[in-house]
MARGUMAR-196970 format. One record per residue (C-alpha): residue in one letter; x, y, z. Coordinates in steps of 0.02 Angstrom, whole numbers, plus 32768, in hexadecimal, padded with zeros to 4 digits. Each point is the difference from the previous one (the first is absolute). Example, Ala and Ser with C-alpha at 12.3 -4.5 7.8 and 13.67 -1.06 7.14 Angstrom:
<recs>
A82677F1F8186/S804580AC7FDF/
</recs>
This chain:
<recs>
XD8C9D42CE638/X7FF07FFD7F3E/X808A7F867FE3/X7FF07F6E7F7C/X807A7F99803D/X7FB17FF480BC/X7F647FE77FB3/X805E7F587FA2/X80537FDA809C/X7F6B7FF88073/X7F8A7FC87F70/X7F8080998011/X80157FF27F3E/X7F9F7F688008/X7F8280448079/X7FBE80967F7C/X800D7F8B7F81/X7F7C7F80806F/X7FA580AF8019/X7FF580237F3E/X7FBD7F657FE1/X7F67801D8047/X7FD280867FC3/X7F8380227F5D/X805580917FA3/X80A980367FB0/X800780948052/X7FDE7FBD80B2/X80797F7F7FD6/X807880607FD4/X80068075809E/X7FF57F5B8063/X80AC7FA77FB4/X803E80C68039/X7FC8800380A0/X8077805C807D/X7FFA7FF580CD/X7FD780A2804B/X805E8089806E/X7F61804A8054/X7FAC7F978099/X7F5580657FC4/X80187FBC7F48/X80357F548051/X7F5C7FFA8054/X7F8F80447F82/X80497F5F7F82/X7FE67F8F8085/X7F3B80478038/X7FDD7FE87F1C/X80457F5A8011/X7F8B7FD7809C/X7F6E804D7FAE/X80277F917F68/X80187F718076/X7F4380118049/X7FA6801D7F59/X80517F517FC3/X7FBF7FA98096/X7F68804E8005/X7FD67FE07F4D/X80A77FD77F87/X805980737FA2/X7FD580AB7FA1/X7FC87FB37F60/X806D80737F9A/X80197F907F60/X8060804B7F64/X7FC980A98021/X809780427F91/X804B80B77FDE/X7F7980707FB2/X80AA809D801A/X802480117F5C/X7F587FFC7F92/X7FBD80798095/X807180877FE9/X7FFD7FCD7F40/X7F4480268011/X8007808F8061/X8075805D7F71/X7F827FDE7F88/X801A7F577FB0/X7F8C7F637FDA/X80247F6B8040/X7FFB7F577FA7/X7F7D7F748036/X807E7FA7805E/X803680A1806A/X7F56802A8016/X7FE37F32804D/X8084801D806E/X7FA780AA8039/X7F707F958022/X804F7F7A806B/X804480718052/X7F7B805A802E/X7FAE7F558029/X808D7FCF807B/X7FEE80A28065/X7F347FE6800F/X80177F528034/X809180388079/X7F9A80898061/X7F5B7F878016/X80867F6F8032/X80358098809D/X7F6E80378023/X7F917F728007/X7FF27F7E8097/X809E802E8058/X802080808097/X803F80B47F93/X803F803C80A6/X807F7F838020/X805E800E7F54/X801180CC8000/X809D7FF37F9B/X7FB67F9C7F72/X7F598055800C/X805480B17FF3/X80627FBC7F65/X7F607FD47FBA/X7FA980978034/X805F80567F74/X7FCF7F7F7F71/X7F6580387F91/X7F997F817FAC/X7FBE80157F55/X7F577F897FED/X7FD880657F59/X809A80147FAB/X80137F3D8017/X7F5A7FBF7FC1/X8018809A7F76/X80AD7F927FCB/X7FB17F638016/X7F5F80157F9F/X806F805A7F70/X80997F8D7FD8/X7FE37F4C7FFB/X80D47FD07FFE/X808A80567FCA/X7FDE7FF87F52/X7F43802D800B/X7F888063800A/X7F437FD5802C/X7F6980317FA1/X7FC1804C8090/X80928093801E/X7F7F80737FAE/X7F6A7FFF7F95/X806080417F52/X80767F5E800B/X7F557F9B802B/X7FB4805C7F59/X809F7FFC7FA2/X80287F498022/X7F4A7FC07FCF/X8016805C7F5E/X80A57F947FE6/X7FAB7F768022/X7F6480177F88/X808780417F67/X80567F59801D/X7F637F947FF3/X7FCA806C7F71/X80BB7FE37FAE/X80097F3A8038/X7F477FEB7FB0/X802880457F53/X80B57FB17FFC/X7FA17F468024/X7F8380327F6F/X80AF7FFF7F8E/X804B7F748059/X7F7D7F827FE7/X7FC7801C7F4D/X80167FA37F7A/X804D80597FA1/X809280268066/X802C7F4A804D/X80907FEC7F6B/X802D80BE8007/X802E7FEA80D4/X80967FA8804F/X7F927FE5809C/X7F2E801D802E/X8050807D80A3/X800980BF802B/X808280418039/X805380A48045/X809680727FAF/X803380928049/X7F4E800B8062/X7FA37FE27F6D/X7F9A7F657FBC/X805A7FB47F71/X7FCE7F457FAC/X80867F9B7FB1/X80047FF67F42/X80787F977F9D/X808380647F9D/X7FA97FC17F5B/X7F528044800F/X804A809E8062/X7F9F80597F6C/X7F557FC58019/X7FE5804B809F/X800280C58004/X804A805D809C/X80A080178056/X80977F93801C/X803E800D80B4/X80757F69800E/X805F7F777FA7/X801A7F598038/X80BF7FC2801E/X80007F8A7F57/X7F9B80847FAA/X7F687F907FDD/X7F8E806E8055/X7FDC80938001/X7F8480608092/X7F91806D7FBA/X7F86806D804E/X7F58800F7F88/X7FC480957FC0/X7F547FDA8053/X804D801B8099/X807880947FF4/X7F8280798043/X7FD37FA08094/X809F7FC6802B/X802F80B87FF0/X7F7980288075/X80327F6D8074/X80BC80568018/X7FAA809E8009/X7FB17FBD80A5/X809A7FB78030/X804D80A28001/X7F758055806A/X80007F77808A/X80CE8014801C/X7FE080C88011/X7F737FCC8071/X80677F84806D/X8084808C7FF6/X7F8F807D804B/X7FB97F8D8090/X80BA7FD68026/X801580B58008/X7F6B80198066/X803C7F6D807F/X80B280527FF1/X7FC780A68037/X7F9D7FC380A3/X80917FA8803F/X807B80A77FED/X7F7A80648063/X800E7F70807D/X80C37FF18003/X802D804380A8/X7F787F74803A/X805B7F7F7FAA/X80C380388036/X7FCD801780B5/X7F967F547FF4/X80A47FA27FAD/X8071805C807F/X7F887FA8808E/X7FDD7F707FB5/X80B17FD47FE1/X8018803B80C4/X7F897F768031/X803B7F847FAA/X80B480068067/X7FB7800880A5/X7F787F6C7FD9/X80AB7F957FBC/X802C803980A2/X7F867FA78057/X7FFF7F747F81/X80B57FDA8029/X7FE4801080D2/X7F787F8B7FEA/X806D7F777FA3/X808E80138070/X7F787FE98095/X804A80BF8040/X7FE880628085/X801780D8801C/X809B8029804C/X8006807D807C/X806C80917FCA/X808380548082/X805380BB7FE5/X80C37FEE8018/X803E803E8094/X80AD8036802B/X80597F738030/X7FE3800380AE/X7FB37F75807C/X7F4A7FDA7FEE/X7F8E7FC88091/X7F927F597FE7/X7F5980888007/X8059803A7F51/X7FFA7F557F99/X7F45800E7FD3/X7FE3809A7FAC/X7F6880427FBA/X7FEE802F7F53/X7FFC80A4802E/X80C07FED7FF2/X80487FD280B8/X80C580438000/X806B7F547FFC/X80787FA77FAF/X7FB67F498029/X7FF67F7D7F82/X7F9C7F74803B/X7FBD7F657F80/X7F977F6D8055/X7FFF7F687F86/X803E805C7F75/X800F7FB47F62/X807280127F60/X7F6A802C7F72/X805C7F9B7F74/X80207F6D8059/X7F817F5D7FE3/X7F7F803A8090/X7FF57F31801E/X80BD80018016/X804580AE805C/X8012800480BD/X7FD18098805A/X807C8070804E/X7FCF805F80AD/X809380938033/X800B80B58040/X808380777FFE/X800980AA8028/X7FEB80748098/X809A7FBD806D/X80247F6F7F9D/X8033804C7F5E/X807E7F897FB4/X7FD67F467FD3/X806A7F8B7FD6/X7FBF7F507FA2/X807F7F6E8026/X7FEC7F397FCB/X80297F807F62/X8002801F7F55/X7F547FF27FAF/X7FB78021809C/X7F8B80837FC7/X806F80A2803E/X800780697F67/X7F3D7FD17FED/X7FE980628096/X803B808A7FD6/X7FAE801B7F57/X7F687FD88075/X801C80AF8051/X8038805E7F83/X7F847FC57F76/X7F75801B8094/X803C80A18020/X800E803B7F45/X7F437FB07FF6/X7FB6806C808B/X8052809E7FD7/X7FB37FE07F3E/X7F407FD48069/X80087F547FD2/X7FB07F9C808F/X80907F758051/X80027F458015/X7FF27FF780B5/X7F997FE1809B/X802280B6802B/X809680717FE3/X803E80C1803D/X805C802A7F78/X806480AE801A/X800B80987F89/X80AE7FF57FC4/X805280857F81/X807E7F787FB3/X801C7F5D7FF7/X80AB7FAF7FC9/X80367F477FEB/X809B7FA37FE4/X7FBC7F587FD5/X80427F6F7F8C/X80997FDC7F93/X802D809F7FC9/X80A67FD97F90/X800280617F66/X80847FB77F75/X7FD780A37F9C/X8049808A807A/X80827F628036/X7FC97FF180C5/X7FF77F91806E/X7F7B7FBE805E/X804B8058809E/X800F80937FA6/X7F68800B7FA9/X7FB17FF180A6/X807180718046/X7FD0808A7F83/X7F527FEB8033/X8012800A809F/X806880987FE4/X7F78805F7FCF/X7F7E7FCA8084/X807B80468089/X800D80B07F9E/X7F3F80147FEA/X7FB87F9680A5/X7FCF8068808B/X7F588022807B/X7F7C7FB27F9F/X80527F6E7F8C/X7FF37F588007/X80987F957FC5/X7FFB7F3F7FD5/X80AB7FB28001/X80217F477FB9/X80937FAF8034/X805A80878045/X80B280097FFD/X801D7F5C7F84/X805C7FCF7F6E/X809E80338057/X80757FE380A3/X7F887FC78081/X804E806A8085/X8016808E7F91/X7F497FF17FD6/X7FC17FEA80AE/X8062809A8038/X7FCE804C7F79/X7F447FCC8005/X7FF9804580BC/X803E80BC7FDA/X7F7280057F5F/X7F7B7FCE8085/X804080738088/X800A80957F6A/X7F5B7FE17FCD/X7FB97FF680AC/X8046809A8036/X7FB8804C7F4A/X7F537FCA806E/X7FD67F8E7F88/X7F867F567FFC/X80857F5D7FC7/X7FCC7F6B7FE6/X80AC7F867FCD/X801D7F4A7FD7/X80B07FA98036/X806F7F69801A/X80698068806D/X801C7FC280BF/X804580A48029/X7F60805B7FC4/X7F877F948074/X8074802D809D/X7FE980B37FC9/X7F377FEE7FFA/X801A7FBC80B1/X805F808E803C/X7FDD80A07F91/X7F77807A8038/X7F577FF17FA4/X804A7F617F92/X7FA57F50801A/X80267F5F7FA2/X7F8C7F957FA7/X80117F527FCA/X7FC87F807F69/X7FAA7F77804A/X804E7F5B7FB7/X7FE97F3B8005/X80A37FAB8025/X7FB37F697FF6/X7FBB80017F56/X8074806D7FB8/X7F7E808F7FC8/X7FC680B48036/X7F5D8025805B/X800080B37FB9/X7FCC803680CB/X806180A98033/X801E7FF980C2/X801380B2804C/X8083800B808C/X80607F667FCE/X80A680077F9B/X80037F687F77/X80917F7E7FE6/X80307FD57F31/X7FF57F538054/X80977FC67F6F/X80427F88806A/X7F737FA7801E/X7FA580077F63/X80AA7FB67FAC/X7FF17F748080/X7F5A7FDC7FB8/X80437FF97F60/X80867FA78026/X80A0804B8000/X80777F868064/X7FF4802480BE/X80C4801D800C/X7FF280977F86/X7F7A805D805E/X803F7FC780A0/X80AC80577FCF/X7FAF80AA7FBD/X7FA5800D80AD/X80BB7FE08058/X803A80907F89/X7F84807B803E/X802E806B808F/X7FC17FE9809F/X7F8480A58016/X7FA77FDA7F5B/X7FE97F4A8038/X7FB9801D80B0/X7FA280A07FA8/X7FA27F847F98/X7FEC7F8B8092/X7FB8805F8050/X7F8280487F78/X7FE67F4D7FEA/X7FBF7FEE80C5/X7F9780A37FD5/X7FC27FAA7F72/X7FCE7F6A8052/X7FB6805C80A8/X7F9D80667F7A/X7FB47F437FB0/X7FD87FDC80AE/X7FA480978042/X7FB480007F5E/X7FA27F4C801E/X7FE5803580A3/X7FB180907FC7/X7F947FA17F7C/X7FBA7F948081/X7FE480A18078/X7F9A80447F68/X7FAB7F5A7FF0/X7FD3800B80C1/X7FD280C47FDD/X7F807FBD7F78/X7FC27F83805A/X7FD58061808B/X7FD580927FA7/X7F727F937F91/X7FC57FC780AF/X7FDE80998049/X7FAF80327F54/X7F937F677FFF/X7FD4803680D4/X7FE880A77FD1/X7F847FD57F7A/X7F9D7F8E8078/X7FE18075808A/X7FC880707F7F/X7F737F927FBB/X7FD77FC8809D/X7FDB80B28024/X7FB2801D7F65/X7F8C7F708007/X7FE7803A80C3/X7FC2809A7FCE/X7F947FC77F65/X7FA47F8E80A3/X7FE6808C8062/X7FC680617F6E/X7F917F797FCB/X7FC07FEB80B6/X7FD980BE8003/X7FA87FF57F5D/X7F927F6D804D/X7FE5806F8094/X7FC6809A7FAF/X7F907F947F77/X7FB27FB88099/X7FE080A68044/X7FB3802D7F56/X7F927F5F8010/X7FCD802880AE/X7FBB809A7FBF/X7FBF7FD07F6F/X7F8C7F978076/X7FD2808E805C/X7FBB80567F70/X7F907F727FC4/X7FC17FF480BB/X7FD080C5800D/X7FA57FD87F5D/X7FA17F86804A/X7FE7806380A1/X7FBF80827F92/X7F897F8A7FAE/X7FCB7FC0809E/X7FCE80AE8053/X7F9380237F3F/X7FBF7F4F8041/X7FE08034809B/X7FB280927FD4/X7F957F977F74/X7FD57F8F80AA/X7FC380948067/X7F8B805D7F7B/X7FBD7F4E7FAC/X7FBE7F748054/X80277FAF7F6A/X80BF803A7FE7/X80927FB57F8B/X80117F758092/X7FC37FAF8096/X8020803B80AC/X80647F5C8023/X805D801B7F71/X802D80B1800C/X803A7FDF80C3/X80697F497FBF/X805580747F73/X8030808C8085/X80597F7F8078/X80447FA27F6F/X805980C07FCB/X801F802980A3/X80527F57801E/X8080801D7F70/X80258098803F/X804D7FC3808F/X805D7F8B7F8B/X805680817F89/X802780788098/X80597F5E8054/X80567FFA7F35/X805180AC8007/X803E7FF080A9/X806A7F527FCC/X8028806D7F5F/X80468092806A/X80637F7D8069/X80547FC07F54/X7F697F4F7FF8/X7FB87FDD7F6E/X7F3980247FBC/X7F957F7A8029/X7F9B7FB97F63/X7F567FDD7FFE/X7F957F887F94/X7F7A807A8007/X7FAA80AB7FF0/X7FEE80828094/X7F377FEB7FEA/X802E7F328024/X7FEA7FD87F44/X80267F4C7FBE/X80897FF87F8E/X7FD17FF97F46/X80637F767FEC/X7F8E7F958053/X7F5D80447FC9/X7FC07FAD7F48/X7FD580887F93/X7F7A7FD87F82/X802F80647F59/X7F8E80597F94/X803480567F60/X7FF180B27FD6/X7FC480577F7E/X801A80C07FC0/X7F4480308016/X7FF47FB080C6/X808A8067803D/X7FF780AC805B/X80888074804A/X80037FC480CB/X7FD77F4A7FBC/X806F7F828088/X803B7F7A7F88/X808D7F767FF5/X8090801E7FA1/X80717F777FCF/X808A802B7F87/X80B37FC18000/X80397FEF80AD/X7F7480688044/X7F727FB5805A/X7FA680898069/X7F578041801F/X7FE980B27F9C/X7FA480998003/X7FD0803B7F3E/X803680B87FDF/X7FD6800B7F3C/X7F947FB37F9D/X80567FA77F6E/X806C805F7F74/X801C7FEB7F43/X80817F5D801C/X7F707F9F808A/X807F8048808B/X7FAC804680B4/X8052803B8066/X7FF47FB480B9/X804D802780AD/X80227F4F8058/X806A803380B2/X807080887FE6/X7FFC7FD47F3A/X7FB980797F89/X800E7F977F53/X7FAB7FE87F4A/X7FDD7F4E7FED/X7F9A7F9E7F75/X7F3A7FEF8028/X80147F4C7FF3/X806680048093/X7F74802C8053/X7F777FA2805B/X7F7B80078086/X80187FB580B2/X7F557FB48050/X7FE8802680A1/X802780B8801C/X7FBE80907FC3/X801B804A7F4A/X7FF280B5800B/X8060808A8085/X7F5680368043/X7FB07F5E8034/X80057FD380C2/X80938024806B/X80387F5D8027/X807B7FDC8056/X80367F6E7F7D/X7FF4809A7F7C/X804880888054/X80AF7F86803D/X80177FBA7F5F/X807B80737FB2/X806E802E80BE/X7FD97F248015/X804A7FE47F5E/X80A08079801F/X800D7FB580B8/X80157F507FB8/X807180357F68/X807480158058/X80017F6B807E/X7FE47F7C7F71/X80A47FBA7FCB/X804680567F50/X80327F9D7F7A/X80CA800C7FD1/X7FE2804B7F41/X7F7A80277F9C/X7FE87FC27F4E/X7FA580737F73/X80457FAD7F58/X7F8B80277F83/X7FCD8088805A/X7FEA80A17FA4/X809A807F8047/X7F6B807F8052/X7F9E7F698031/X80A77FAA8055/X803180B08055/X7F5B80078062/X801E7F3E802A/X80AD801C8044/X7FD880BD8049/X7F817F8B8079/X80727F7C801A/X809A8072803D/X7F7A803C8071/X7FCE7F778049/X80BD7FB5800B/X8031809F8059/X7F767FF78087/X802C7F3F8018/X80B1802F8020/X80647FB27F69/X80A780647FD4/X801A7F857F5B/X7F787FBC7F73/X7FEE7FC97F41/X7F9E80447F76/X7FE57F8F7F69/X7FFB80447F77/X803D7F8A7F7A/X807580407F7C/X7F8F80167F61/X8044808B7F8D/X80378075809B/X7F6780748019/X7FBE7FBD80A9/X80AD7FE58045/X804080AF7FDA/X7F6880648016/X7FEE7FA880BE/X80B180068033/X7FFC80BF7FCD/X7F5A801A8086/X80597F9D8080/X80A880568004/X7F8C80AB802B/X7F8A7FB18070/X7FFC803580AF/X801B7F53805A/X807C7FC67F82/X80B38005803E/X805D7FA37F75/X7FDA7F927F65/X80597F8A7FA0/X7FEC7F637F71/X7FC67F558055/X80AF7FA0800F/X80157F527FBC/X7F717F93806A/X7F9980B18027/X7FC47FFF7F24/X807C80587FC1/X7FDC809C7F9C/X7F5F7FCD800A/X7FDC803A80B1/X802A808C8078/X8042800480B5/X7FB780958042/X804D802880A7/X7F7680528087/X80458093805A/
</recs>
């Protein structure tokens, strides 16, 4: 298939040259505007997986950033025989070597290795060189030179240089600026001559300086002369000079000889390097052109392929199916072409393209054949989808062929062609034929036309041909495995649609298009009278196919508009019943949750009434041994009933729990407690020395408001740490304070006011109503973590499945160290920013599980 002039014909010349543009070295370039189709399905399919690799690297994260990474060939092998490389070969070492480090982190980093295989075991065989770069870089400044810093004799060497100059520059200004020189100088400057430091003397007083001449001016009236003063040091200053080019010589040397010892590095890394650079212009140029994969087909032998045989895998399905869906033609103004759709193979193996001039015929076929040529050389297709098959040849006869230079005709330049395609098509060809049979007698031609198809055919060869030729569409309409196709066009306003219709034959429509121009009637009225009767009714009745075809088309289009419809309907339906399940189900979830945390309620009761059973019976006991006990004997007896009495009302609770009720609440403690709400608590502050482990205090602090037990005295910060419920926290001492009327200490009387406090407290925590956030701005973040820890708490007991923290926004700590707590907590189901009206990023919807 290595033919120039089918690559001009179909315009594949155009397509490598598209590819070479994109890519960012000669070499890749130039195996790019080269680029051949291949024979082998496998080596089909291996192009087309680098392309695809290519293809998901770009969108994952752009292209390989291969820059001008160059051809480092030549000065390797150079260096590997022994030589030294200049500065500038040694740069271009360097960027190289820079272009292969960047490459492998650009592969390796934040994209999935496993699903680019190809590229990765491409750059598997790449080596980078982190020293040998820096080495370069830290050594040669530009092409020209070399830094102080290459090696400590040029540092040395150089500063020497420098102090001989100032030493040189110093004494030459001593001369320069004297008196007694001013008339013998042309100018107060120094100057250099053949690297030494000269001053200019005028020819005249040339005498009354001593030392050597070095140059002459172009009139002659001065002379540069180089003092005797200075002789030695300039001397000195070359011999430097000297040293520091045998030094730069050596470090070149040096360089020279680590990059030969690293040669077979650098060939196999500019051998890969130039490799990736093709396939990622591969997937540059499938990304422009908005490209898909083909799927690639095995030829087969000619004979009749099911349907089950159009969809092959890659793993190379046996057929001979071409299919393209919206196909486009790649060089064509992607704002402008119109997508093709066809098939053709399997039974149907001969396709022939009727309709107008300009209609867009001969684009269709170099639509095929460029696609196939494109797929064959792994270059991804401009298409919807297309099954391209594996083909070993393809041959077209398209254009004006006339030749002045070998004196043929266009007829006979064609028929040269075509000629050769008959000789060399067979199983596994695909031939494009454009106008077939023209440029001479038309029904010589048609004849004519008809045995070429029926030779090629019987070769078992794909055809896809263009025509004028009535005789050829009644042949698609009778031959086996031949099918006509039309170009749609507008009769009405004169112009081509560019649509190719499958199963319908095509009129030239010359008649009525030279109405519309307006060619007199009586002259187109007497060429139809001239035409014989079977091509007129012929045409009729394509003409009454035609229009049945514009009417089952609209018919169609409103059918699909009805489909749509419908379809939208039943999507919109279909997503209804499913949220109205979903949001049944999140009910009964919820209304299981409520069950269950009134279970947990109902024994949670329970407990705090066997405590205060088992504080009655110590009572009791206290009763029986002391006439003066913890309490009265009417007391003791009213506290029993008063248990016994809620009880009865928690068992009643689980058994409307078990039958799916709801927990009662109650405004008050199992030991018939007042709530604290409605009890004025006189305050009394604390200090460090009045405080003892067991202490009962009142702790108020952020949203907490509870009665406390102490369990440390305070630490080095004035924190204690307190138990208030089912809190254990470390709050400030001044959030501390005494309540009157109760007991300070753990071992005082057993009260029953004492004893219920904590279980009272609990009991009515969670029957008082919950606020809907909780607000710690200003807090500090530990501080604010204990606040909202207790406030999930109580949110969760009162049943809320949605609440706010405030946090403000402030420079971010509070926000982000509380949003991190609640997305672990245990009652936390989901978190997100406050919305506008809900504060923004300055408050957090916590949803409650």
């Amino acid at each position: 298939m290595n033919s120039s002039k089918l690559f001009r014909v179909l315009e594949y010349d155009k397509i490598t040259a598209l590819l070479a543009e994109r890519t960012a070295g000669r070499a890749a370039a130039s195996i790019a505007s080269a680029l051949l189709p291949a024979m082998d399905s496998r080596e089909i399919n291996a192009r087309q997986d680098e392309t695809a690799e290519a293809v998901r690297v770009i969108m994952k994260k752009g292209s390989l950033p291969l820059g001008e990474y160059g051809d480092v060939t030549t000065n390797a092998v150079f260096a590997d025989k022994g030589g030294t490389l200049t500065m500038e070969a040694l740069l271009g070492v360097a960027r190289h070597l820079n272009v292969v480090r960047v490459a492998l982190s650009f592969l390796s980093s934040d994209i999935d290795v496993a699903s680019i295989p190809l590229v990765q075991s491409i750059a598997g065989i790449m080596t980078a060189h982190p020293q040998l770069e820096e080495r370069i870089k830290l050594s040669i400044l530009s092409d020209t030179e070399m830094a102080d810093s290459a090696s400590p004799e040029l540092r040395r060497i150089r500063r020497e240089q420098a102090k001989q100059g100032d030493s040189i520059r110093a004494h030459l200004n001593k001369l320069i600026t004297s008196a007694a020189y001013r008339d013998v100088l042309r100018d107060q400057l120094i100057t250099m001559r053949d690297g030494r430091y000269v001053v200019p003397v005028r020819q005249e007083h040339r005498q009354k300086i001593a030392g050597l001449v070095h140059d002459q001016s172009k009139g002659g009236a001065t002379v540069f002369i180089e003092p005797q003063a200075v002789v030695e040091s300039n001397n000195k200053l070359r011999e430097l000079e000297i040293e520091e080019e045998r030094e730069i010589e050596r470090i070149l040397a040096e360089l020279s000889s680590y990059v030969g010892h690293m040669s077979d590095a650098l060939l196999a890394n500019q051998e890969m390097l130039v490799k990736l650079d093709l396939i990622f212009a591969k997937g540059r140029l499938a990304c422009d052109m908005d490209a898909v994969r083909p799927q690639i087909g095995t030829q087969g032998d000619g004979s009749s392929v099911s349907s089950g045989t159009k969809t092959p895998g890659t793993g190379g399905t046996e057929t001979d199916f071409l299919e393209i869906t919206a196909g486009r033609h790649p060089l064509i103004d992607a704002d402008k072409v119109v997508p093709i759709s066809l098939s053709i193979g399997g039974d149907r193996r001969t396709l022939i393209i009727t309709g107008p001039n300009t209609g867009g015929k001969t684009v269709t076929l170099k639509t095929v054949g460029l696609c196939i040529l494109m797929a064959q050389a792994g270059l991804h297709l401009p298409a919807e989808k297309a099954l391209i098959p594996q083909v070993n040849e393809v041959f077209a006869d398209i254009g004006d062929e006339q030749s002045i230079e070998q004196s043929l005709s266009t007829f006979s330049s064609h028929m040269k062609n075509i000629v050769e395609i008959v000789k060399s098509a067979g199983p596994g060809s695909f031939v494009f034929l454009d106008e077939l049979g023209a440029g001479t007698d038309p029904t010589e031609g048609a004849a004519l036309a008809i045995a070429i198809l029926e030779a090629l055919r019987e070769k078992g060869a794909l055809i896809m041909a263009t025509t004028h030729y009535t005789e050829l569409k009644k042949y698609a309409l009778q031959a086996e495995g031949a099918i006509n196709a039309s170009m749609e066009f507008d009769v009405e306003t004169l112009s081509p649609t560019y649509r190719l219709r499958i199963g319908t034959p095509g009129r030239s429509n010359a008649f009525e298009i030279s109405r519309k121009l307006g060619l007199p009637a009586y002259i187109v009225e007497r060429a139809e009278a001239s035409m014989d009767a079977e091509s007129i009714r012929f045409d009729d009745v394509i003409e009454s196919v035609e229009a049945d075809r514009r009417v089952t088309e609209r018919e169609r289009a409103a059918a699909e508009e009805i489909r749509a419809a419908l379809a939208a309907e039943l999507a919109t339906l279909k997503k209804e019943r499913a949220e109205f399940a979903e949001k049944q189900e999140a009910l009964l979830a919820k209304a299981r949750e409520r069950a269950q945390r009134s279970a947990e309620d109902a024994r949670e009761y329970a407990d705090i009434v066997r405590e205060e059973l088992k504080a009655l019976l110590a009572d009791a006991e206290d009763y029986a041994t002391s006439a003066s006990g913890a309490m009265t004997r009417g007391d003791f007896f009213r506290k029993l009933d008063e248990n016994r009495k809620l009880l009865h009302e928690i068992a009643a609770d689980a058994e409307r729990v078990a039958a799916g009720g709801s927990l009662r609440k109650r405004g008050h403690g199992p030991a018939g407690d007042k709530s604290a709400a409605a009890v004025e608590v006189a305050q009394k502050p604390i200090v460090a020395a009045d405080i003892r482990v067991g202490d009962r205090v009142r702790v108020r602090f952020g949203e907490i408001d509870e009665a406390a037990e102490i369990l440390s005295l305070p630490d080095a910060d004035g924190n204690v740490r307190v138990r208030a419920g089912i809190l254990r926290i470390a709050v400030p001492l001044s959030a501390l304070s005494r309540e009157s009327g109760g007991n300070s200490k753990r071992g005082g009387t057993r009260s029953g006011a004492s004893r219920g406090s904590s279980g009272s407290s609990l009991v009515r925590g969670k029957a008082d109503s919950v606020a809907m956030s909780v607000n710690v701005i200003g807090s500090p973040l530990d501080d604010a973590k204990l606040i909202v820890e207790k406030y999930l708490d109580d949110a969760a007991l009162a049943g809320l499945t949605e609440v706010t923290v405030i946090h403000g926004l402030g420079a971010g700590i509070l926000r982000d160290g509380l949003r991190k707590m609640l997305r672990k907590h245990r009652l936390v189901e989901g978190v997100r920013p406050g919305g506008p009206g809900e504060g923004g990023d300055g408050a957090t919807v916590v949803k409650l599980k």
